[in-house]
C-alpha positions as CSV (number, residue, x, y, z in Angstrom):
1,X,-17.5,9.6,-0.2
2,X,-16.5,7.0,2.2
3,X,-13.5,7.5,4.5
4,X,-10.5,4.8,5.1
5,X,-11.4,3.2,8.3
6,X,-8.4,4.8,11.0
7,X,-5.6,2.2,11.0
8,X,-7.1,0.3,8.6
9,X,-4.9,-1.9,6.1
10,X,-4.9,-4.8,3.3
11,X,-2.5,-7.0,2.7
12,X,-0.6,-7.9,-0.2
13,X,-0.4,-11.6,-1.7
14,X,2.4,-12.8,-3.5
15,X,2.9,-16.4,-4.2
16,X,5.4,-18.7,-4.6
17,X,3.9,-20.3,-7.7
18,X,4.0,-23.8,-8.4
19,X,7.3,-25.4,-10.1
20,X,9.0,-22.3,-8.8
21,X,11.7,-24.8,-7.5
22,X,12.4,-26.5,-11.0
23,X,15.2,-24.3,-12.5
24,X,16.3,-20.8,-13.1
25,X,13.4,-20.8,-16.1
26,X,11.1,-21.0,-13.9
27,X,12.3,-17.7,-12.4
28,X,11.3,-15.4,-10.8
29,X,9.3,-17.8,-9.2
30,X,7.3,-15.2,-6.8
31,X,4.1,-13.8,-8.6
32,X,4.0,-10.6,-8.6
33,X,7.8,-10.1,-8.3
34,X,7.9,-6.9,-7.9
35,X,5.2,-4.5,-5.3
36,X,4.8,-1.0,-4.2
37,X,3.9,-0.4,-0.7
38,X,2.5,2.6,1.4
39,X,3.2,2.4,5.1
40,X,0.2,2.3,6.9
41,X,-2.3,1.9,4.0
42,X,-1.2,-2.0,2.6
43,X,2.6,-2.2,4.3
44,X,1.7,-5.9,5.0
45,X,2.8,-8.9,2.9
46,X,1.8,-12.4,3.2
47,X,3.7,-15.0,0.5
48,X,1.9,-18.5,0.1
49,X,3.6,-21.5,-0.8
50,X,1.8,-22.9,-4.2
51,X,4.5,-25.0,-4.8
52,X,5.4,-28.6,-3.7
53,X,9.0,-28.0,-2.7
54,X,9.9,-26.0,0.5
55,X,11.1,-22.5,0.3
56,X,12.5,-19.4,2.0
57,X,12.0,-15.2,2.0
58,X,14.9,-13.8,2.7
59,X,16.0,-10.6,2.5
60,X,19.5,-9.6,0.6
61,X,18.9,-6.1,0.6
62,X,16.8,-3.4,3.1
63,X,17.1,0.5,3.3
64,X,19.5,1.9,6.6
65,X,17.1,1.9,9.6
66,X,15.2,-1.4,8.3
67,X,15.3,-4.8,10.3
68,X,16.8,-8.2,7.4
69,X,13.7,-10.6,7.7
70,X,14.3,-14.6,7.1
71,X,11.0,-16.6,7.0
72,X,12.7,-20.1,7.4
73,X,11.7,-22.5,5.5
74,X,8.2,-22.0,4.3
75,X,6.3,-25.6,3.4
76,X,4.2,-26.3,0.6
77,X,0.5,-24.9,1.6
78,X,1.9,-22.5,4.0
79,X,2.6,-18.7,4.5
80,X,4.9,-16.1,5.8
81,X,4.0,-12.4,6.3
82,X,5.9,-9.7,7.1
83,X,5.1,-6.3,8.0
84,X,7.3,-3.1,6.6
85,X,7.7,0.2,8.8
86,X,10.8,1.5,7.0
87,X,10.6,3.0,3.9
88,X,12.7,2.3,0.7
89,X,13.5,-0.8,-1.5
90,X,14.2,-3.8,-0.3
91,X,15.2,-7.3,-2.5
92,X,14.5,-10.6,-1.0
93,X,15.0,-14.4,-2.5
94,X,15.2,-17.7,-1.5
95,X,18.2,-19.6,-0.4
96,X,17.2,-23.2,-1.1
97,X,16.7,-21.8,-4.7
98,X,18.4,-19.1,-5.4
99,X,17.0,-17.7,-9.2
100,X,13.9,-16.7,-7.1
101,X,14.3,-13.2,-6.6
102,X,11.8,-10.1,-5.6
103,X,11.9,-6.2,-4.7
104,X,9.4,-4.6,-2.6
105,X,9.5,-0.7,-2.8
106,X,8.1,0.8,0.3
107,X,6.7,4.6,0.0
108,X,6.0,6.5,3.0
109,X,3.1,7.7,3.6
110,X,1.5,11.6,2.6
111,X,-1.1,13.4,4.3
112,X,-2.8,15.2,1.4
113,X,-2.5,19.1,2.0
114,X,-6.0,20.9,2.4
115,X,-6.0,23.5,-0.8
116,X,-6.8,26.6,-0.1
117,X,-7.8,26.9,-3.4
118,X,-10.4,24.6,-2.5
119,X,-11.5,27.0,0.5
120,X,-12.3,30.2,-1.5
121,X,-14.0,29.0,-3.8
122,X,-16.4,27.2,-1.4
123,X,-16.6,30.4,0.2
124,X,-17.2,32.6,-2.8
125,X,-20.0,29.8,-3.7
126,X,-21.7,30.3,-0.7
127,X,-21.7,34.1,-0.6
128,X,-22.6,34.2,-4.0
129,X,-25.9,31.8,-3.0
130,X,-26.5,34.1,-0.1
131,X,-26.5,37.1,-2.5
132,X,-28.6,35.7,-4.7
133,X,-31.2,34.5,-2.0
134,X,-31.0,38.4,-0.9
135,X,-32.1,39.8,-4.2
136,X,-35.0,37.2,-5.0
137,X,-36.4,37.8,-1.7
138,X,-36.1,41.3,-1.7
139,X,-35.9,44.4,0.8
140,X,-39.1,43.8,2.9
141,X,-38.2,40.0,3.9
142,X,-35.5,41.4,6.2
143,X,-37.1,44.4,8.3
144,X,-37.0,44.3,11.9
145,X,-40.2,44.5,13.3
C-alpha cells in the first residue's frame, strides 16, 4: 500500500465553460459548480477561463475566520487559483455576470485513529503462529545444550 507523499496535494479544476457569459441559461456557468475540499489533501482550486468573454471569482460568502478572495478580471485562456485553509462553505460568483454562481465546501482534515481492535488481533495472530510453530517442532528443538 503506497503512502500519500507528506505535504502532498492536487488541485481541483473548475472551468468557466464557454458561452458562460451569454445569459442566465447558460448558468451556472462554472463546471463543476459545486466541490468538496479537504485541507491539506486537494484544498487548492485553479478556475480556467474556456470562455471568450472576461470574468471574475468572487466570493459572497466565506466561514468566520476565512479571508473574501476576488480574482479580478480573469481573461479568456487564463486562470485564477486560490488556496483554502479555513474550513466551511463558502459561495463565490462573478460580478460582470452575475447568474454564475458556485459553493465550495471545505472539510477539515481527520487523522484516522489507530484501532485497537486492529492491534489484538495482530497480536493474537502472531501468538497463535508461534504456538503452532512450538507444537510441530516439538519439545527437543528447544533444549539448552
Amino acid at each position: 500500500m503506497a503512502l500519500p507523499i507528506a505535504n502532498a496535494q492536487s488541485t481541483v479544476a473548475v472551468k468557466i465553460l464557454s458561452g458562460a457569459g451569454v445569459g442566465p441559461s447558460s448558468a451556472p456557468g462554472y463546471s463543476p459548480d459545486s466541490i468538496t475540499l479537504v485541507i491539506g489533501l486537494n484544498s487548492t482550486v485553479t478556475w480556467t477561463n474556456d470562455d471568450s468573454s472576461v470574468h471574475t471569482v468572487t466570493s459572497s460568502t466565506v466561514p468566520a475566520g476565512a479571508a473574501s478572495f476576488d480574482s479580478g478580471y480573469v481573461s479568456p485562456g487564463d486562470t485564477f487559483t486560490q488556496t483554502f485553509t479555513v474550513a466551511g462553505t463558502y459561495q463565490y460568483y462573478c460580478s460582470v455576470h452575475s447568474w454564475m454562481t458556485g459553493t465550495i465546501i471545505v472539510k477539515a482534515a481527520t487523522v484516522p485513529e489507530f484501532p485497537s481492535a486492529y492491534v489484538a488481533s495482530t497480536l493474537f495472530a502472531v501468538m497463535a503462529s508461534v504456538v503452532v510453530a512450538v507444537a510441530r517442532l516439538g519439545p527437543r528443538s528447544f533444549r539448552l545444550p
